[in-house]
C-alpha positions as YAML, in Angstrom:
chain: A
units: angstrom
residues:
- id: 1
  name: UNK
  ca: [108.80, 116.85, 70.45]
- id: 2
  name: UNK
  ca: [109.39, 113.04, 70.86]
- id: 3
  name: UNK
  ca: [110.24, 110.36, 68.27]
- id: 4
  name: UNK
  ca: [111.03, 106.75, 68.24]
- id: 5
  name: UNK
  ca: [112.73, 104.29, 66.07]
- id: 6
  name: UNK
  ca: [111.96, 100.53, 66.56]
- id: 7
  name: UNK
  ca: [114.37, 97.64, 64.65]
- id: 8
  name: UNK
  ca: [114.34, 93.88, 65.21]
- id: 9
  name: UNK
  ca: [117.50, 92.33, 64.12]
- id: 10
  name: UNK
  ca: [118.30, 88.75, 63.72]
- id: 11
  name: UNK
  ca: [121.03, 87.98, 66.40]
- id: 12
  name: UNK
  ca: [122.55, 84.83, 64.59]
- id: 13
  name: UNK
  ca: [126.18, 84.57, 65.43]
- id: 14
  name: UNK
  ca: [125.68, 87.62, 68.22]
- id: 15
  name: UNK
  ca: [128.31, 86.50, 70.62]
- id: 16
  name: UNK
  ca: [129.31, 83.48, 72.82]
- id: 17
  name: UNK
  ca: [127.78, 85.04, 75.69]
- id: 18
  name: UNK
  ca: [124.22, 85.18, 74.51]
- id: 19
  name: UNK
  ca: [124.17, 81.68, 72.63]
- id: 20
  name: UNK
  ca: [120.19, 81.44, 72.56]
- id: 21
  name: UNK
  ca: [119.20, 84.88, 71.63]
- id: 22
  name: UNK
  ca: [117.47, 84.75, 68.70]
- id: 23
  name: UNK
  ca: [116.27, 88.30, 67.60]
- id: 24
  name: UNK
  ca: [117.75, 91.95, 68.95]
- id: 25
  name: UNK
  ca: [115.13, 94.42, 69.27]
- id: 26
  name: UNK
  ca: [116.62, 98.32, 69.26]
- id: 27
  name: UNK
  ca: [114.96, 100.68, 70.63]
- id: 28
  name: UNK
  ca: [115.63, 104.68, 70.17]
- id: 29
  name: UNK
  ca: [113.75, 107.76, 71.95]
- id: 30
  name: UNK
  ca: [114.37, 111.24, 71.33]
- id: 31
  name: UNK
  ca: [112.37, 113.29, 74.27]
- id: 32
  name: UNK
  ca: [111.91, 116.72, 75.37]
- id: 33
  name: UNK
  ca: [111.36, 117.55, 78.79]
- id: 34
  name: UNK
  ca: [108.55, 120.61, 79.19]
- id: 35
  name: UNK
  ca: [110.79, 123.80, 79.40]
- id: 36
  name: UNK
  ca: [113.65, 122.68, 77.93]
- id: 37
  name: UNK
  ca: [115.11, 123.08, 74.28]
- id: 38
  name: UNK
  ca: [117.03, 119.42, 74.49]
- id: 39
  name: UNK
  ca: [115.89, 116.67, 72.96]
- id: 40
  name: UNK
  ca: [117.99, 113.46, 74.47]
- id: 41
  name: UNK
  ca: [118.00, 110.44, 72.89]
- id: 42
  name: UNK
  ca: [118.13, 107.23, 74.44]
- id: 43
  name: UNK
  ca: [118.69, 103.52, 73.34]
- id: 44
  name: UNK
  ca: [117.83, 100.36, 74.26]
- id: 45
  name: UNK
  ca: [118.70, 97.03, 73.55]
- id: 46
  name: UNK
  ca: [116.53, 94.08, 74.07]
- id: 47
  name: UNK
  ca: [117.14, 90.43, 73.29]
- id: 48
  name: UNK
  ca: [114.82, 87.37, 73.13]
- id: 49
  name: UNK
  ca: [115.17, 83.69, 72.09]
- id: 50
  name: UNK
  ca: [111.97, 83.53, 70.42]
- id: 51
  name: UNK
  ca: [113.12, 83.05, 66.42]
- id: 52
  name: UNK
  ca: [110.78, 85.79, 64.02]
- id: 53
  name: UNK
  ca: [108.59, 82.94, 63.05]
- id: 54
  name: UNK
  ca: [106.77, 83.15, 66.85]
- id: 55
  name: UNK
  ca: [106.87, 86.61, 67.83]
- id: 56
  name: UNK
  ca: [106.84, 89.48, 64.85]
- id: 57
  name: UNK
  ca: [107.74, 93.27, 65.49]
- id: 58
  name: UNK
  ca: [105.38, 94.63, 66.45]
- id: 59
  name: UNK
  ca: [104.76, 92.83, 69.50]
- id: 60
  name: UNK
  ca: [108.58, 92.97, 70.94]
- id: 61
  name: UNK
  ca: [107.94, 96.25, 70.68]
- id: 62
  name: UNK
  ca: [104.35, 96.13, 72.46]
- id: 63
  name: UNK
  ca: [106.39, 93.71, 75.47]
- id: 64
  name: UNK
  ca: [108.57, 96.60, 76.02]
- id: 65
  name: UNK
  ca: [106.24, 99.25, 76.45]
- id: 66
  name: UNK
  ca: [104.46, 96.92, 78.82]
- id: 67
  name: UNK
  ca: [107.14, 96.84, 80.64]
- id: 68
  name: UNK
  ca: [107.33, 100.35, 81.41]
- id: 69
  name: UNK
  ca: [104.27, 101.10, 82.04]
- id: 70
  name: UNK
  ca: [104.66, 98.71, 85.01]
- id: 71
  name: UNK
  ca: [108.53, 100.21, 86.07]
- id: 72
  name: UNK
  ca: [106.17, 103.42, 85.43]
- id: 73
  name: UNK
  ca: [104.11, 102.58, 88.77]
- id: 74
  name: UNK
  ca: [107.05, 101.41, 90.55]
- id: 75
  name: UNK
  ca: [108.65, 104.20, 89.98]
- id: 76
  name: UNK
  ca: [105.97, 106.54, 92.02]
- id: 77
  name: UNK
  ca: [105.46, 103.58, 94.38]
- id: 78
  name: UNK
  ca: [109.07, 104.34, 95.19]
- id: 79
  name: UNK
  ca: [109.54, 108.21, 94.57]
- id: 80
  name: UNK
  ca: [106.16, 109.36, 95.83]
- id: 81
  name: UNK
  ca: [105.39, 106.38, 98.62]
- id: 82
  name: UNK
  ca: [109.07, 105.71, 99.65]
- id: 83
  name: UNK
  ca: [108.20, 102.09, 99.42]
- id: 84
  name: UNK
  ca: [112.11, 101.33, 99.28]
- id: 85
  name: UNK
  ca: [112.86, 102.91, 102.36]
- id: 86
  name: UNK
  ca: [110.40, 101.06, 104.31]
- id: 87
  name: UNK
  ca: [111.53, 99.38, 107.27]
- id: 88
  name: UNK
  ca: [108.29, 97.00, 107.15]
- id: 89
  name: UNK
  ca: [109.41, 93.49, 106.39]
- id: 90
  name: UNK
  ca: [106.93, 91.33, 108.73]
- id: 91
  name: UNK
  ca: [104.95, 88.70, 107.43]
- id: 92
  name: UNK
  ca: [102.39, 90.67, 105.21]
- id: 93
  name: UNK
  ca: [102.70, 93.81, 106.34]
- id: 94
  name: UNK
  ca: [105.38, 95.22, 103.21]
- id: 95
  name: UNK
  ca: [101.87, 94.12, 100.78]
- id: 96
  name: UNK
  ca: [99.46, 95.51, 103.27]
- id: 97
  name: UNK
  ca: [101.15, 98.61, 102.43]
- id: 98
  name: UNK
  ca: [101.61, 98.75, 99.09]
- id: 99
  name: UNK
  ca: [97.99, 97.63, 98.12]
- id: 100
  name: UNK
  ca: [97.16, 100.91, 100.95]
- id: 101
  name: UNK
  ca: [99.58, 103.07, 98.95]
- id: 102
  name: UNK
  ca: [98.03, 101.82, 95.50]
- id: 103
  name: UNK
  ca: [94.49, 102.62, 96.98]
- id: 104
  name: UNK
  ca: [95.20, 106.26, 97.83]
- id: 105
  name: UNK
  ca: [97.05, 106.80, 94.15]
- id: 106
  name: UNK
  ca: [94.14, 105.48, 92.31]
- id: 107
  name: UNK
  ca: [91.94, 107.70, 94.46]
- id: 108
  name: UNK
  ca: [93.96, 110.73, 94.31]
- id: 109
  name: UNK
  ca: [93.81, 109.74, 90.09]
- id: 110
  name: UNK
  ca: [89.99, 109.46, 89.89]
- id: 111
  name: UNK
  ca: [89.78, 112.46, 91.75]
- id: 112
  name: UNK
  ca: [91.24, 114.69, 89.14]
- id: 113
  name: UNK
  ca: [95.34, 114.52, 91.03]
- id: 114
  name: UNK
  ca: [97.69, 114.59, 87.95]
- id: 115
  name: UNK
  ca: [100.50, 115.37, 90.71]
- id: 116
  name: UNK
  ca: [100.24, 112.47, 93.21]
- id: 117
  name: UNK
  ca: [103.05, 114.38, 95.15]
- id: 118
  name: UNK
  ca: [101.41, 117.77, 95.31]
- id: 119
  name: UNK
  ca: [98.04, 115.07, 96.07]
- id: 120
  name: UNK
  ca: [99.75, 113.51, 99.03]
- id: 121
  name: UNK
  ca: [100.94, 116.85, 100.53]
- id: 122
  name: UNK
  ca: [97.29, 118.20, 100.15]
- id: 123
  name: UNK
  ca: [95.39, 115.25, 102.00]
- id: 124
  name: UNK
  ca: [97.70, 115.49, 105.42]
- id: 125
  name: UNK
  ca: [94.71, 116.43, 106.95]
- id: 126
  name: UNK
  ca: [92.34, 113.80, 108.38]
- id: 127
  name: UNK
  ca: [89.31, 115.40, 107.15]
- id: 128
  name: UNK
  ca: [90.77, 116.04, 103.51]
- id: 129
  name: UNK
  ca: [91.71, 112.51, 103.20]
- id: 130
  name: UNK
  ca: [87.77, 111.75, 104.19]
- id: 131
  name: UNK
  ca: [86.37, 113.63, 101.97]
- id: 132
  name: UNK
  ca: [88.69, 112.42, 98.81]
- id: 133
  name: UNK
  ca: [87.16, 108.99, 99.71]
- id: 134
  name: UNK
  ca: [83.80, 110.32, 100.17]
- id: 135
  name: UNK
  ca: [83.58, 108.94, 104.05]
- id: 136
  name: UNK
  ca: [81.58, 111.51, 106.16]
- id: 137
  name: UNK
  ca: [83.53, 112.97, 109.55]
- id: 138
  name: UNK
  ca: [81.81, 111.89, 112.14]
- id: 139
  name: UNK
  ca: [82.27, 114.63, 115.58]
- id: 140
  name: UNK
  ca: [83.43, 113.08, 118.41]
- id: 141
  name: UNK
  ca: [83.07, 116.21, 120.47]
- id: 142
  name: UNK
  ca: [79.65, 116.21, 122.33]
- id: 143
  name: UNK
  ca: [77.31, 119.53, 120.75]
...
């Protein structure tokens, strides 16, 4: 069970700190984890200095959820990939391997993986990790 309550506010007068902010955009999310009687809620506050005459509702509230989708990816580039604790920081090698690691998840996705975890953990194997891409083995032991 999951709800949401979206309100833009104008922020005239909101505080010396934030003299250009034009509109306030609160967010709030009630969500239930699977298994677990709680519903949380959490809230969000956004601001932006585009007056209500540019930008309506509707699409502050479409920005945001953009937004998450992308700290969504980072989040199991980080988690699943370790991409923070990388020591890589040559050149082009840190993008080398994040467009490798964003390969393999969009593989392990199209091939049915709703667990990229439990996906990475299952294609250890050099042969596994052939077949998800569809690449045949070839022996290098003579017949």
């Amino acid at each position: 069970m999951g709800g949401r309550r979206v309100e833009v506010l104008a922020a005239n007068g909101l505080s010396p700190g934030f003299p250009h902010a034009a509109q306030v955009l609160f967010v709030e999310r009630r969500t239930r984890r699977v298994g677990s009687a709680r519903t949380p809620r959490t809230t969000v506050f956004a601001l932006t200095d585009l007056p209500a005459r540019q930008v309506r509702p509707d699409e502050l509230a479409a920005c945001l959820r953009g937004h998450w989708a992308i700290e969504a990816v980072h989040h199991v580039r980080d988690v699943t990939w370790g991409e923070h604790a990388r020591r890589a920081r040559v050149q082009v090698l840190p993008v080398v391997l994040g467009c490798l690691a964003d390969i393999v998840r969009q593989a392990l996705q199209a091939s049915g993986w709703a667990n990229l975890a439990a996906g990475r953990r299952a294609h250890t194997d050099p042969g596994k990790s052939l077949r998800l891409h569809r690449i045949p083995q070839i022996s290098t032991t003579p017949p």
